[in-house]
LOMITI-649384 format. One line per 3 residues: their letters; for each residue x, y, z of N, C-alpha, C. Coordinates in nm, 2 decimals, m for minus. Layout:
N
A = X/Y/Z/X/Y/Z/X/Y/Z; ... .
end
This chain:
301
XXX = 0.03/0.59/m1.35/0.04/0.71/m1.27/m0.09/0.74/m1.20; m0.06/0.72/m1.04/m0.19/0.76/m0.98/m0.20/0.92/m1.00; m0.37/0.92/m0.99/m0.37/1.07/m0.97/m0.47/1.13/m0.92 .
XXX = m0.41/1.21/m0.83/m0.54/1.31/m0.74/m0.55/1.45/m0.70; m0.67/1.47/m0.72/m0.67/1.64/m0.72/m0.56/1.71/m0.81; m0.55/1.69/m0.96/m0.43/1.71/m1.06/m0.48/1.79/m1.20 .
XXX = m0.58/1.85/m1.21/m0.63/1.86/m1.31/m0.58/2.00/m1.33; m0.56/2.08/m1.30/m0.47/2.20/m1.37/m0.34/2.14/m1.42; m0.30/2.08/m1.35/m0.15/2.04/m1.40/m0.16/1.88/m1.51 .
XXX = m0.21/1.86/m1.54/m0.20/1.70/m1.59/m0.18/1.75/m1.73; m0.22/1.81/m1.82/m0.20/1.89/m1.92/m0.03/1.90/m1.96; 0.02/1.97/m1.83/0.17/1.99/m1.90/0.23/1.86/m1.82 .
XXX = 0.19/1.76/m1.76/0.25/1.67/m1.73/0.22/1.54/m1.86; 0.16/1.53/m1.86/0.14/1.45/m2.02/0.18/1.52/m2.12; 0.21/1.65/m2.14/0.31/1.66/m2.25/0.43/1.66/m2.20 .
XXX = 0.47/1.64/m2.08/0.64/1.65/m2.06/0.70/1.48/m2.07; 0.59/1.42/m2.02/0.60/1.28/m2.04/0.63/1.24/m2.25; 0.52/1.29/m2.28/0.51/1.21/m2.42/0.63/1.29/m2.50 .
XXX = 0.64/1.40/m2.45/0.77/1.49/m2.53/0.97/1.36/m2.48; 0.92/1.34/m2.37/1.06/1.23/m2.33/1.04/1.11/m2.39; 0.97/1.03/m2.37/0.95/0.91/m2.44/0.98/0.91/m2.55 .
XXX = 0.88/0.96/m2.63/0.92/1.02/m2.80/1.05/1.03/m2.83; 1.10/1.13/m2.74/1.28/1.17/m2.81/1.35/1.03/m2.81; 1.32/0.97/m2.67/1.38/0.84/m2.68/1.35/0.71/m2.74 .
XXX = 1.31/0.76/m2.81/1.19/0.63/m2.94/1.17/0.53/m2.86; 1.07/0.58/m2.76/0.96/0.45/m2.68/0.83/0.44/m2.71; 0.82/0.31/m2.77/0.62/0.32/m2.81/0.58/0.30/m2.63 .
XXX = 0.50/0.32/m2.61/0.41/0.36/m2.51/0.33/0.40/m2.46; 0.25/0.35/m2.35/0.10/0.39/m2.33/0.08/0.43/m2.17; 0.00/0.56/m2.14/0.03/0.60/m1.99/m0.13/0.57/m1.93 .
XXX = m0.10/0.51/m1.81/m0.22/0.47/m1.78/m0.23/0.59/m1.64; m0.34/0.62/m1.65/m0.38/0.73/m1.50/m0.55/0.67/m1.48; m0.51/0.67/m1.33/m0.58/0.60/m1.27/m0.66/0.73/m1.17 .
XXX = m0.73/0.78/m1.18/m0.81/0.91/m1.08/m0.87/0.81/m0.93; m0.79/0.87/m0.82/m0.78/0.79/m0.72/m0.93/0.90/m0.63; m1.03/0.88/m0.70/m1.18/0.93/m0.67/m1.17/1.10/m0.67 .
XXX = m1.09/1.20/m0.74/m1.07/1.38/m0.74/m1.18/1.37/m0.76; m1.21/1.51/m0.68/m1.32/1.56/m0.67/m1.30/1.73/m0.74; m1.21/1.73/m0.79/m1.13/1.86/m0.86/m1.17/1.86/m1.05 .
XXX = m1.27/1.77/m1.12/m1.25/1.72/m1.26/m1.18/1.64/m1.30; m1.08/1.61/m1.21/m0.96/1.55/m1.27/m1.00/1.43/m1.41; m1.06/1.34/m1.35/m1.13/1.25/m1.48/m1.19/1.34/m1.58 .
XXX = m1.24/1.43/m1.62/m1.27/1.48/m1.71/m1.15/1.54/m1.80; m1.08/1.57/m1.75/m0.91/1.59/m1.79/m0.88/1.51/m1.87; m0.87/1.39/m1.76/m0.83/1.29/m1.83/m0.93/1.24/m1.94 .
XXX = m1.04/1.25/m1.93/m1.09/1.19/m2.13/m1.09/1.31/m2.22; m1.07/1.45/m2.17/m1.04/1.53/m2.26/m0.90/1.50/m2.30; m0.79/1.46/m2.25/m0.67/1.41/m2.28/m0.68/1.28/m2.36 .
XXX = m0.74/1.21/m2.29/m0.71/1.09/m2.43/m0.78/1.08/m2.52; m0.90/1.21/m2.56/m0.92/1.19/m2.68/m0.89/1.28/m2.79; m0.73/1.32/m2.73/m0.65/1.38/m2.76/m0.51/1.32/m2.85 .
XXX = m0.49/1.20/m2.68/m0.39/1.15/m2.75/m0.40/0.97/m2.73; m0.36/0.92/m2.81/m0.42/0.77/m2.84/m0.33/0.69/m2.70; m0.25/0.73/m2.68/m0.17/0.64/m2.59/m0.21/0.66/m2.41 .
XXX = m0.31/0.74/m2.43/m0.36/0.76/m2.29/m0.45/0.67/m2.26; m0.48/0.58/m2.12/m0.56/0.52/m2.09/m0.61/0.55/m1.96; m0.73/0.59/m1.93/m0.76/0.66/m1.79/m0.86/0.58/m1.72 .
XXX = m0.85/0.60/m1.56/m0.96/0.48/m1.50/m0.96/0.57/m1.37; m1.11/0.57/m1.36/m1.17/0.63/m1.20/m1.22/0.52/m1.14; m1.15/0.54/m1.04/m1.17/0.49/m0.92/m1.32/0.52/m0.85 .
XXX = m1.39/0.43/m0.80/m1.54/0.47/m0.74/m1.54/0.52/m0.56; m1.44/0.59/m0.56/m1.39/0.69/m0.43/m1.19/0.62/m0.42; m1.19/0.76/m0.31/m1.04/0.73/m0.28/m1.04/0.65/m0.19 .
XXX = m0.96/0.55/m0.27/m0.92/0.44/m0.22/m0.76/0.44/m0.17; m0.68/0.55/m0.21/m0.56/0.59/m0.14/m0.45/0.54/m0.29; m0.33/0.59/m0.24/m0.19/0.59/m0.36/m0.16/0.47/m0.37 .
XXX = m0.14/0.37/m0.28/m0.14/0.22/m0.32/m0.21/0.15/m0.37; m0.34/0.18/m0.32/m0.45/0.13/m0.42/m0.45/0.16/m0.55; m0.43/0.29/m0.59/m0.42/0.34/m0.76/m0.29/0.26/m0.81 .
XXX = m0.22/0.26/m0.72/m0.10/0.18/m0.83/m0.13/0.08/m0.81; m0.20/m0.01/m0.73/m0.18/m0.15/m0.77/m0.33/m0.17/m0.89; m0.42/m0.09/m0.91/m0.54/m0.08/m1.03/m0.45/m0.06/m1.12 .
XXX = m0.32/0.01/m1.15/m0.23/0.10/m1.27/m0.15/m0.03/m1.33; m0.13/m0.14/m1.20/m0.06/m0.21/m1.22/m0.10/m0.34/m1.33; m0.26/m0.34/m1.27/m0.34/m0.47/m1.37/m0.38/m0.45/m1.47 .
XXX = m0.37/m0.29/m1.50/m0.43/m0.26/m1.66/m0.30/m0.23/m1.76; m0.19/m0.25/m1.67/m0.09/m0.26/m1.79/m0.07/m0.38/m1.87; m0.05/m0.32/m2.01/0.02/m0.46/m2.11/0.12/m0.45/m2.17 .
XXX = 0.20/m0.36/m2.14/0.34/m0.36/m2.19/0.43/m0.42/m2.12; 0.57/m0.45/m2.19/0.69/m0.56/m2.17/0.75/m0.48/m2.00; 0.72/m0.38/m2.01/0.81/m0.27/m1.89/0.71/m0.18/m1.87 .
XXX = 0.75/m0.13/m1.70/0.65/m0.09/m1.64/0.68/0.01/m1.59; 0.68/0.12/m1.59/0.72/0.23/m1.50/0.62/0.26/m1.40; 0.60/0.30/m1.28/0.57/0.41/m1.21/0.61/0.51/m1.17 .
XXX = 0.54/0.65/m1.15/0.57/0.82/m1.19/0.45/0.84/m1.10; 0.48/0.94/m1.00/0.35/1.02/m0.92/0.35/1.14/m1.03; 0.23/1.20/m1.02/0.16/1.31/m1.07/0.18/1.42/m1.04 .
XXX = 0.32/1.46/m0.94/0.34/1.58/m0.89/0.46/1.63/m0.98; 0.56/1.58/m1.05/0.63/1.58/m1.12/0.73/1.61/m1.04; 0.73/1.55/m0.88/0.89/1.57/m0.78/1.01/1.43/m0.84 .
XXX = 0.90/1.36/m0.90/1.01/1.28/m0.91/1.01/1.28/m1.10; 1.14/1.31/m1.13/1.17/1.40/m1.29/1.17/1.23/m1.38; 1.05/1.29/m1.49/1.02/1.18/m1.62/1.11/1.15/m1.67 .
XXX = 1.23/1.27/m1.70/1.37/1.26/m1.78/1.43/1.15/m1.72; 1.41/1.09/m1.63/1.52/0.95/m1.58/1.46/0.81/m1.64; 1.31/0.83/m1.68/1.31/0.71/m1.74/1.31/0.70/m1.85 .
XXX = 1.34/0.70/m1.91/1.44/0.66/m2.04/1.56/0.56/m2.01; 1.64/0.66/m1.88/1.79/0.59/m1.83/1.73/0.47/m1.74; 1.60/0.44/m1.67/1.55/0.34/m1.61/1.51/0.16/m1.68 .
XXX = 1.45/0.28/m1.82/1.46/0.13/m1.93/1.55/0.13/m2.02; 1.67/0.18/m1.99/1.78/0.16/m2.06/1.85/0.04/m1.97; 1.84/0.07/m1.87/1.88/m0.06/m1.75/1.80/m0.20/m1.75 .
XXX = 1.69/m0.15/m1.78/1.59/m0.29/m1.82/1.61/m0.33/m1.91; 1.70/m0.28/m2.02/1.72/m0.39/m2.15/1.84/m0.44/m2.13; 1.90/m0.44/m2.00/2.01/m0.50/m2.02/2.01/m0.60/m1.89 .
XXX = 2.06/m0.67/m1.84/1.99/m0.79/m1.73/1.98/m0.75/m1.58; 1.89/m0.66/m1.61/1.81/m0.61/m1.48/1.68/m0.61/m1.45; 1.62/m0.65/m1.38/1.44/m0.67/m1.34/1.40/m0.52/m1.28 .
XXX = 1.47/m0.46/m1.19/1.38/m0.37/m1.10/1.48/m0.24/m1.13; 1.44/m0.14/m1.17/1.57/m0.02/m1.14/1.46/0.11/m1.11; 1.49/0.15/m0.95/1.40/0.18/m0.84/1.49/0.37/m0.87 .
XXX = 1.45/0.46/m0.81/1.50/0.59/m0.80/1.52/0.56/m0.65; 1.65/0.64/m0.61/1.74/0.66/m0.48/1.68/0.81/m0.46; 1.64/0.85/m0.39/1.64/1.01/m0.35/1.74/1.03/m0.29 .
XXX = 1.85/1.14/m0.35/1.98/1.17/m0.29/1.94/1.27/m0.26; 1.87/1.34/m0.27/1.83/1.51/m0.24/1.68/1.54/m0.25; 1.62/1.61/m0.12/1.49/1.66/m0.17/1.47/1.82/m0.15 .
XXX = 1.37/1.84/m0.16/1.36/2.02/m0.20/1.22/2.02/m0.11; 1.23/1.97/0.06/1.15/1.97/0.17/1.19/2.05/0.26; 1.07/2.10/0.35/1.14/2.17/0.48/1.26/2.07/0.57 .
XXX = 1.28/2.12/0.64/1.37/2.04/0.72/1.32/1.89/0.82; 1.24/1.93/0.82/1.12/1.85/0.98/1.10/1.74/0.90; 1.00/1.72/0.71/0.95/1.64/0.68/1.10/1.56/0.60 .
XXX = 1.19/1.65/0.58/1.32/1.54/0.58/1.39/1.46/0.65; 1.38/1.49/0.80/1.44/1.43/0.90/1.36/1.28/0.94; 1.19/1.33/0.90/1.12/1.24/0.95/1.10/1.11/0.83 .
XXX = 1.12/1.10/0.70/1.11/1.07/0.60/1.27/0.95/0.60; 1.40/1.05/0.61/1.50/0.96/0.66/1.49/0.86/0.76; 1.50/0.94/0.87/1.41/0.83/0.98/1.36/0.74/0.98 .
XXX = 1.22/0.74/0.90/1.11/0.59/0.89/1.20/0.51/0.78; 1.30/0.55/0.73/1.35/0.39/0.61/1.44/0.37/0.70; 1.54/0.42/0.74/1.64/0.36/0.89/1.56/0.29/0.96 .
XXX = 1.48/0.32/1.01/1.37/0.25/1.08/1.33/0.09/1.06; 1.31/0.15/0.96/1.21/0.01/0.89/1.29/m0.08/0.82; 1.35/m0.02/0.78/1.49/m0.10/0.73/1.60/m0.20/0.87 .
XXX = 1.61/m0.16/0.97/1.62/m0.20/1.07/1.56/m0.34/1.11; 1.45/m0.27/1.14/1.34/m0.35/1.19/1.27/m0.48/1.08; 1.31/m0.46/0.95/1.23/m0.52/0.88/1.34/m0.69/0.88 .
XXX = 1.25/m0.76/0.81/1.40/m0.91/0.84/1.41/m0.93/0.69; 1.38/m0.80/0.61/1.44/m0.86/0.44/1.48/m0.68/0.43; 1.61/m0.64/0.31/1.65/m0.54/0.35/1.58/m0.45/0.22 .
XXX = 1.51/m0.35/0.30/1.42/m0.23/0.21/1.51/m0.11/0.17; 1.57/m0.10/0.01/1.68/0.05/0.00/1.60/0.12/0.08; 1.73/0.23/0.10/1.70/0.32/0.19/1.66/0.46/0.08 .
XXX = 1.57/0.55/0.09/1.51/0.66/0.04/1.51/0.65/m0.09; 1.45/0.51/m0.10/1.35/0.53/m0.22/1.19/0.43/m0.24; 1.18/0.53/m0.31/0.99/0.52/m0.28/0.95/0.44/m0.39 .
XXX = 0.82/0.46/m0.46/0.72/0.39/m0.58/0.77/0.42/m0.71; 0.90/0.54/m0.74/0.95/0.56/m0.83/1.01/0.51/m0.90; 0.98/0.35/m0.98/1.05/0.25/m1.03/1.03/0.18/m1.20 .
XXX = 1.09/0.15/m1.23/1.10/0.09/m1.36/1.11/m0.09/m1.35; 1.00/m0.15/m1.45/1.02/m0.33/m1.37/0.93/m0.43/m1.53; 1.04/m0.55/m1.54/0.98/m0.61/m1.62/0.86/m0.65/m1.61 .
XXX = 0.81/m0.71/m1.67/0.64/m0.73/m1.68/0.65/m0.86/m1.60; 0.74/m0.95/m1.59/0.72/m1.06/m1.48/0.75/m1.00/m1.32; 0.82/m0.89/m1.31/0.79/m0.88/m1.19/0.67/m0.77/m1.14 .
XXX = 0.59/m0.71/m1.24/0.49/m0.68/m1.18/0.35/m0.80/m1.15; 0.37/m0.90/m1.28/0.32/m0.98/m1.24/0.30/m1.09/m1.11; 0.44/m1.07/m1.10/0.49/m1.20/m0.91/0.40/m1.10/m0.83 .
XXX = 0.44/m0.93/m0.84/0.37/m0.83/m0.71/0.18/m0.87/m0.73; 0.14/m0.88/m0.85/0.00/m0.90/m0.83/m0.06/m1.06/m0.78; 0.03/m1.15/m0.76/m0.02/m1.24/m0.68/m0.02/m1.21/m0.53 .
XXX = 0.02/m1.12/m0.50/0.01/m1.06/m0.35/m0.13/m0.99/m0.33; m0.14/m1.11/m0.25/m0.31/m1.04/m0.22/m0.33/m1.00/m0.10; m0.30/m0.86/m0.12/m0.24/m0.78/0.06/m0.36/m0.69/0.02 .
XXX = m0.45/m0.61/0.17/m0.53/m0.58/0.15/m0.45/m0.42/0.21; m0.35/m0.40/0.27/m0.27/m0.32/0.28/m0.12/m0.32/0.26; m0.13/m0.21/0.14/m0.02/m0.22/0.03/0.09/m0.12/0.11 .
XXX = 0.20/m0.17/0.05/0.37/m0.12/0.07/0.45/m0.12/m0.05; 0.42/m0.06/m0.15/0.47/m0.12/m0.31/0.61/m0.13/m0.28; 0.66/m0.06/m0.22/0.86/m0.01/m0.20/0.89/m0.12/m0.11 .
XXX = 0.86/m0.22/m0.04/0.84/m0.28/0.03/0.82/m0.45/m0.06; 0.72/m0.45/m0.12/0.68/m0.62/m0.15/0.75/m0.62/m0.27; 0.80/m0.47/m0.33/0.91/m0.51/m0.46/1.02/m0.56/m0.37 .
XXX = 1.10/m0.53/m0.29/1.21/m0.57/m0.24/1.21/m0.72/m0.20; 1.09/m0.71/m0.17/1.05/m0.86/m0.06/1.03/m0.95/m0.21; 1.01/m0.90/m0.33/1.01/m1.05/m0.44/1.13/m1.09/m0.50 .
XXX = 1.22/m0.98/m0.45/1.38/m1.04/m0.52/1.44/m0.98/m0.64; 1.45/m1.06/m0.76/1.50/m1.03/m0.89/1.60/m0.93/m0.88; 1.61/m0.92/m0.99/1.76/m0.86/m0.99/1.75/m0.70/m0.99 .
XXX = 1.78/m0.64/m0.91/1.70/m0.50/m0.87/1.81/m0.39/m0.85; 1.80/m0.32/m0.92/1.88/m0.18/m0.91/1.89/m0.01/m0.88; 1.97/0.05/m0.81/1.90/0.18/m0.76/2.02/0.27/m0.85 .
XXX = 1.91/0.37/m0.87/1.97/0.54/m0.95/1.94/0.61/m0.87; 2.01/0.70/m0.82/2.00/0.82/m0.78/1.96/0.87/m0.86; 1.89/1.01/m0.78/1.82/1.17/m0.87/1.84/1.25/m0.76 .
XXX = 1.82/1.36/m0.80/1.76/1.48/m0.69/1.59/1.50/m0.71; 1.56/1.48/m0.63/1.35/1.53/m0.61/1.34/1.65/m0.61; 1.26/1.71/m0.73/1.21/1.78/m0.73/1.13/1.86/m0.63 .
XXX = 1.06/2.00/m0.64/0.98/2.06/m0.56/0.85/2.02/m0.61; 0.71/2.03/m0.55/0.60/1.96/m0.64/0.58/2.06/m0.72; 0.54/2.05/m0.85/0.51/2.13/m0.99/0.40/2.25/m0.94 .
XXX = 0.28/2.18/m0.86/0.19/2.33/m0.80/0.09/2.22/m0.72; 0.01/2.34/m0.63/m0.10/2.23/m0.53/0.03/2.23/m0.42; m0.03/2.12/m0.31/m0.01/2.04/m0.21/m0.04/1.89/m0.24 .
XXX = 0.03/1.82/m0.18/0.06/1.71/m0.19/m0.06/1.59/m0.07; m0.16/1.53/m0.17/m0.28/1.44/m0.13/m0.23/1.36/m0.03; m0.13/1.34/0.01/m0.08/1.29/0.20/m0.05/1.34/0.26 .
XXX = m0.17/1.33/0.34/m0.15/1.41/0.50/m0.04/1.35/0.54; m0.05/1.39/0.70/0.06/1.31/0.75/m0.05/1.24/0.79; m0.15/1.21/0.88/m0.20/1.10/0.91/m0.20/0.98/0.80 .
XXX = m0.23/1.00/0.69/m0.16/0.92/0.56/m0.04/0.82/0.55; 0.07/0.93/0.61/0.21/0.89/0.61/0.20/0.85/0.74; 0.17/0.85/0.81/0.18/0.75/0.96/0.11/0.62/0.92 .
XXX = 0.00/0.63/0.83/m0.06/0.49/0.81/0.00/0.45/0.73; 0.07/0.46/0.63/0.15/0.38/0.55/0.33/0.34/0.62; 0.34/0.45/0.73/0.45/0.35/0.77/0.42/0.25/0.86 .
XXX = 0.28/0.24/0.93/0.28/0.16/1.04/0.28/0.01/0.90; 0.19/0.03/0.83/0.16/m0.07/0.76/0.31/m0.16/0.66; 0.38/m0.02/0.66/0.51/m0.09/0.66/0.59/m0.20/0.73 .
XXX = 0.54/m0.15/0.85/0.61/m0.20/1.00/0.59/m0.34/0.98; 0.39/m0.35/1.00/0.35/m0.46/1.04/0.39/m0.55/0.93; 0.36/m0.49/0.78/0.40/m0.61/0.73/0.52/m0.68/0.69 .
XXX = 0.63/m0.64/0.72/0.76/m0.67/0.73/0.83/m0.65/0.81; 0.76/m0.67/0.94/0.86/m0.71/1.08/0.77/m0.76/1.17; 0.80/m0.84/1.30/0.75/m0.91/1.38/0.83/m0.82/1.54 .
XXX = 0.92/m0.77/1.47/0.99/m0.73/1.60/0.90/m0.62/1.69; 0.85/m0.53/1.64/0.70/m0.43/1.77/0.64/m0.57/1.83; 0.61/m0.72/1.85/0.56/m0.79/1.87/0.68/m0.85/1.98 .
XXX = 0.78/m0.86/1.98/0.88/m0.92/1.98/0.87/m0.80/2.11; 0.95/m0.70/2.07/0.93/m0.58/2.16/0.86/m0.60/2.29; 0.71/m0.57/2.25/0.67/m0.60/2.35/0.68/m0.68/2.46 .
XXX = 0.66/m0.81/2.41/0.73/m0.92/2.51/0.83/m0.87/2.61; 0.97/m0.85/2.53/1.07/m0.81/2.61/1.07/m0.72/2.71; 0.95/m0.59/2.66/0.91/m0.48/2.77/0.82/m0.50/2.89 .
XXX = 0.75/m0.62/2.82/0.70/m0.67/2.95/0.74/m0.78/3.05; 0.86/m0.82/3.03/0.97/m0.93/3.14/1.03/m0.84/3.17; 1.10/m0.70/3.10/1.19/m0.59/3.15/1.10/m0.55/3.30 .
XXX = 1.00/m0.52/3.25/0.90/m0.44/3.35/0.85/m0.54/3.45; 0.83/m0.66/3.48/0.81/m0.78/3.54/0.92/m0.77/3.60; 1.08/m0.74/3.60/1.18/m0.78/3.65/1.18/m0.68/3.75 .
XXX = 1.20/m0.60/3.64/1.20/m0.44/3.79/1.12/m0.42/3.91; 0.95/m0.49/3.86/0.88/m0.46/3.97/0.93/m0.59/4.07; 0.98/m0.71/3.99/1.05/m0.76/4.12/1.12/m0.75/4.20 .
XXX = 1.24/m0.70/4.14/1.31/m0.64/4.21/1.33/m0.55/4.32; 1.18/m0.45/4.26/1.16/m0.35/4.39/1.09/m0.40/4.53; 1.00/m0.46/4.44/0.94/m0.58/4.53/1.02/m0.65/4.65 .
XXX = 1.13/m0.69/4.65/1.25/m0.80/4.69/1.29/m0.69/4.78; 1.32/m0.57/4.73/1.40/m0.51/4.82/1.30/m0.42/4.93; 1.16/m0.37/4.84/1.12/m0.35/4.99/1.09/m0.40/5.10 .
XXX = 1.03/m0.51/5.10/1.03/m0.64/5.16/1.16/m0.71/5.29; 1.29/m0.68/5.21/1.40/m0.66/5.26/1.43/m0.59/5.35; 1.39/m0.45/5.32/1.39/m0.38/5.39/1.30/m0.37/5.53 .
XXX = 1.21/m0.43/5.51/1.09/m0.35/5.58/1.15/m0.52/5.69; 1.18/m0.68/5.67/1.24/m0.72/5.78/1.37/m0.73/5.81; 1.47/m0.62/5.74/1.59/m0.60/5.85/1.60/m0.47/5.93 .
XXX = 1.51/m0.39/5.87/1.44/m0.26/5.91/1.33/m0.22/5.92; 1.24/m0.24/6.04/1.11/m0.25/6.04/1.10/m0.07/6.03; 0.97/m0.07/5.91/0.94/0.09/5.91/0.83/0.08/5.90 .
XXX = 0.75/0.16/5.88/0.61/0.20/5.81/0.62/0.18/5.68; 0.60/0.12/5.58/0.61/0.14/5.44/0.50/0.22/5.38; 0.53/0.38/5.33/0.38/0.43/5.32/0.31/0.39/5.20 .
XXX = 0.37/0.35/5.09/0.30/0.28/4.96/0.25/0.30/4.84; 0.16/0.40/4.92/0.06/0.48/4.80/0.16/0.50/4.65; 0.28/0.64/4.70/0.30/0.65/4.56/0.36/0.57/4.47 .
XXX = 0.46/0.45/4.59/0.50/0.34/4.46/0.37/0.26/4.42; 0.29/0.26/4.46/0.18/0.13/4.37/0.11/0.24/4.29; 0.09/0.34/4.33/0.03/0.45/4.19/0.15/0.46/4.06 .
XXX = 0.29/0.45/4.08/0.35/0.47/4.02/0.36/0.29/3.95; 0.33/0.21/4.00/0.41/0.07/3.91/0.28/0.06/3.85; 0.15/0.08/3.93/0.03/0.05/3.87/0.01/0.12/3.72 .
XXX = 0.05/0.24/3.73/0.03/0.37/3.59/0.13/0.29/3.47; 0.25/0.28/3.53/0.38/0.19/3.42/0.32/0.07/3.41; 0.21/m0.04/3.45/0.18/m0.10/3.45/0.09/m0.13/3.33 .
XXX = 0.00/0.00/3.35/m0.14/0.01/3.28/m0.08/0.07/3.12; 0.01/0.17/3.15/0.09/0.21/3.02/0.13/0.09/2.93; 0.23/0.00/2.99/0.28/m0.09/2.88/0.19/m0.17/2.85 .
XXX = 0.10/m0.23/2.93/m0.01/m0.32/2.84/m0.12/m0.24/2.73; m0.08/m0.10/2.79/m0.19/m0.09/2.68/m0.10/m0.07/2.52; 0.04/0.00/2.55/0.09/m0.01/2.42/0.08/m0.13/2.37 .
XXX = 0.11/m0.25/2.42/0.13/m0.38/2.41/0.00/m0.39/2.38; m0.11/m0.39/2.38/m0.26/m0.43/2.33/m0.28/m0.33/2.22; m0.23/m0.19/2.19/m0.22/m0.16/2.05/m0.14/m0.19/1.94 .
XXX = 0.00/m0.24/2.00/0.08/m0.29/1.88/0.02/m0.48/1.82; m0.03/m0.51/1.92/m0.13/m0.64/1.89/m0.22/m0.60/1.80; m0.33/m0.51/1.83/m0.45/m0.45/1.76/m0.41/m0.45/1.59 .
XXX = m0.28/m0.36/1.63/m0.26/m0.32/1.43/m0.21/m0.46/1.40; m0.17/m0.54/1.44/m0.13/m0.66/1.39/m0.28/m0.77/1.32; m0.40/m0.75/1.45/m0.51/m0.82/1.43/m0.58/m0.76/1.33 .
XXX = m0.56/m0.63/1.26/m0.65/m0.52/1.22/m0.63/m0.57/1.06; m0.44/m0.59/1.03/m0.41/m0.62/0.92/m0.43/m0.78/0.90; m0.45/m0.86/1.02/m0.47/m0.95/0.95/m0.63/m0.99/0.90 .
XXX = m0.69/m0.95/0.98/m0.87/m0.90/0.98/m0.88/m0.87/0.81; m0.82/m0.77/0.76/m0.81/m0.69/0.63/m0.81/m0.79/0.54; m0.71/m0.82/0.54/m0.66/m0.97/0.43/m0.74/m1.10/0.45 .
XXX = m0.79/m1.09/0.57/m0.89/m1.20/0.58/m1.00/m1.24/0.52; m1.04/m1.10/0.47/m1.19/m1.04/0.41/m1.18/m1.08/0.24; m1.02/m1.08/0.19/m1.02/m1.06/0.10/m1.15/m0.96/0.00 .
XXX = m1.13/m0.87/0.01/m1.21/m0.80/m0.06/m1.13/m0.71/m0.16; m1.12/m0.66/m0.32/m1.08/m0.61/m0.38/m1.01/m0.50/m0.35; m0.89/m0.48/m0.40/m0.78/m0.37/m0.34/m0.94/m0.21/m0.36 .
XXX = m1.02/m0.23/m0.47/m1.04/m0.08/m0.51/m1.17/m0.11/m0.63; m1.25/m0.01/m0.67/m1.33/m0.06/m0.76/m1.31/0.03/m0.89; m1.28/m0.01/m0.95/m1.30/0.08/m1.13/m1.48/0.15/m1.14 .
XXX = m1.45/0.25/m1.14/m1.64/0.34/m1.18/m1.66/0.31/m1.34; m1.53/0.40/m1.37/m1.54/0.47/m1.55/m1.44/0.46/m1.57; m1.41/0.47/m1.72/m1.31/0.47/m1.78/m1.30/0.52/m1.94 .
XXX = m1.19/0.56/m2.00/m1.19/0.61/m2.09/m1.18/0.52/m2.23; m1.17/0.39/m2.18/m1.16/0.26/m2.30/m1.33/0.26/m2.35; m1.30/0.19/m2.43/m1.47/0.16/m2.54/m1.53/0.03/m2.46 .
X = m1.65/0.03/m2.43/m1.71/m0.06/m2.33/m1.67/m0.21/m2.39 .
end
C-alpha cells in the first residue's frame, strides 16, 4: 500500500484492513511504503507497527511518485499472494478476500474493473477516455477501467520485477506479462477524506508514459501527418502553378505561404515532441538508476 499525505486516516484504514482479513482467516502482512509525506505520515506508521506485528513500513528518501511506491511495496513482499490497495480507501478492502479466493483456484492475476465511480463528471469522462485510448493504440490489449487494484501470485510479481523500466505503468506491464488474469467488478468508492496526491499534471504524465511504452503508433502517426501534409502542399502547389499558366494572374502569396509555413512549423514541432517523449523514456532506462531509495524503516536494522 503506497502512501501519501495519509496520516489522519491510516489508523482506521489498518483497522478496516486487519478487521477483513482476520474474519477471513488470512495470515498476513501489510506493507506501507510512505512515498516521502511531509504530513507525519511515517511516524504513524511506526506508531502502528509497534502496535501491530503484521505491519511493515518503508520511507521513501523523497517522492518518488505512486509507481515507484508500489514497485518498493513490491520487492519487500514475501508472501505466496500479493495484493495492491491505494490508501484512500476508493477502492473497498472487502473485495479481497473474494480476490484471493480467485487465486486459490487456477488464476494468476485477479485485477478490480471499476464499474462505477463516485467523480465529478469531467474527471469521469477523461479517465474513460484515456483506457479507450490506450487500449486502442496499445499493440497488447490493456482491460478497460481498471487500475493498480489487483491481487497476483508471487510468480507474477516476480516476472513484473525483472522489468527494469525507469517509467512505471503497473496496469499496463501486468497485462503485457500474460498469465492467467482475471477482472471483478466493484463500485469505487468516494475518497475516505483529504484530496487525492495526483494532480492532473500527474495523470497526464502517467498516461503519456502509458502511451509511449506500449504503442509505437504517436510515432507512426506522425509520419503519416507528415506525407498527409507533404501531399496537400503538393497538390496546392500543382494547381497554383496551373493556374497561374492557363491563367496568367498576379499570384499574391503572402497569405498562402504564411499559412503552409505556420502548418508547416506546427506539425514538425508536434512531430519533434512526440519524438522527444520517446528519446526522454529511452534516456531514463538508459541510466538505469534505481526505481527509488529506501531512507527508514520500521524493521530491526
Amino acid at each position: 500500500m503506497p502512501v501519501y499525505k495519509s496520516a489522519p486516516t491510516l489508523a482506521v484504514l489498518v483497522e478496516r484492513v486487519s478487521r477483513i482479513m482476520s474474519a477471513a482467516g488470512i495470515n498476513f502482512e501489510l506493507i506501507l511504503v510512505d512515498d516521502g509525506s511531509n504530513d507525519g505520515s511515517f511516524e504513524e506508521i511506526k506508531r502502528l507497527s509497534s502496535q501491530h506485528s503484521f505491519i511493515r513500513g518503508f520511507r521513501l528518501s523523497r517522492n518518488f511518485g505512486h509507481q515507484a511506491a508500489l514497485h518498493i511495496g513490491l520487492q519487500k513482499c514475501r508472501g505466496s499472494y500479493i495484493a495492491i490497495i491505494d490508501d484512500d480507501l476508493q477502492d473497498p478492502p472487502e473485495i479481497l478476500p473474494t480476490f484471493f479466493e480467485k487465486l486459490y483456484g487456477d488464476v494468476d492475476v485477479v485485477y478490480g474493473i471499476r464499474k462505477k465511480r463516485k467523480e465529478n463528471l469531467f474527471q469521469i469522462i477523461l479517465y474513460s477516455g484515456f483506457y479507450r485510448i490506450l487500449n486502442t493504440l496499445s499493440s497488447i490489449e490493456i482491460p478497460l477501467d481498471a487500475g493498480d487494484f489487483c491481487a497476483m501470485r508471487k510468480c507474477v510479481v516476480e516476472a513484473l520485477l525483472q522489468l527494469q523500466l525507469a517509467n512505471l505503468f503497473l496496469r499496463g506491464t501486468r497485462a503485457w506479462a500474460g498469465f492467467r488474469q482475471l477482472g471483478v467488478e466493484y463500485e469505487r468508492s468516494k475518497r475516505f477524506e483529504g484530496k487525492s496526491g495526483y494532480s492532473f499534471r500527474k495523470y497526464i504524465k502517467l498516461a503519456i508514459t502509458g502511451m509511449m511504452t506500449f504503442s509505437y503508433i504517436p510515432l507512426r502517426l506522425s509520419i503519416f501527418l507528415g506525407l498527409f501534409i507533404t501531399t496537400i502542399t503538393g497538390i496546392y502547389s500543382a494547381c497554383i502553378i496551373a493556374y497561374w499558366l492557363f491563367r496568367p494572374f498576379d499570384v499574391p502569396g503572402y497569405l498562402s505561404i504564411v499559412l503552409i509555413v505556420t502548418l508547416l512549423g506546427g506539425t514538425q514541432l508536434i512531430c519533434l515532441g512526440i519524438i522527444g517523449e520517446y528519446l526522454s523514456h529511452v534516456n531514463d532506462n538508459a541510466r538505469r538508476w534505481p526505481i527509488a531509495f529506501i531512507a527508514e524503516t520500521t524493521e530491526p536494522e
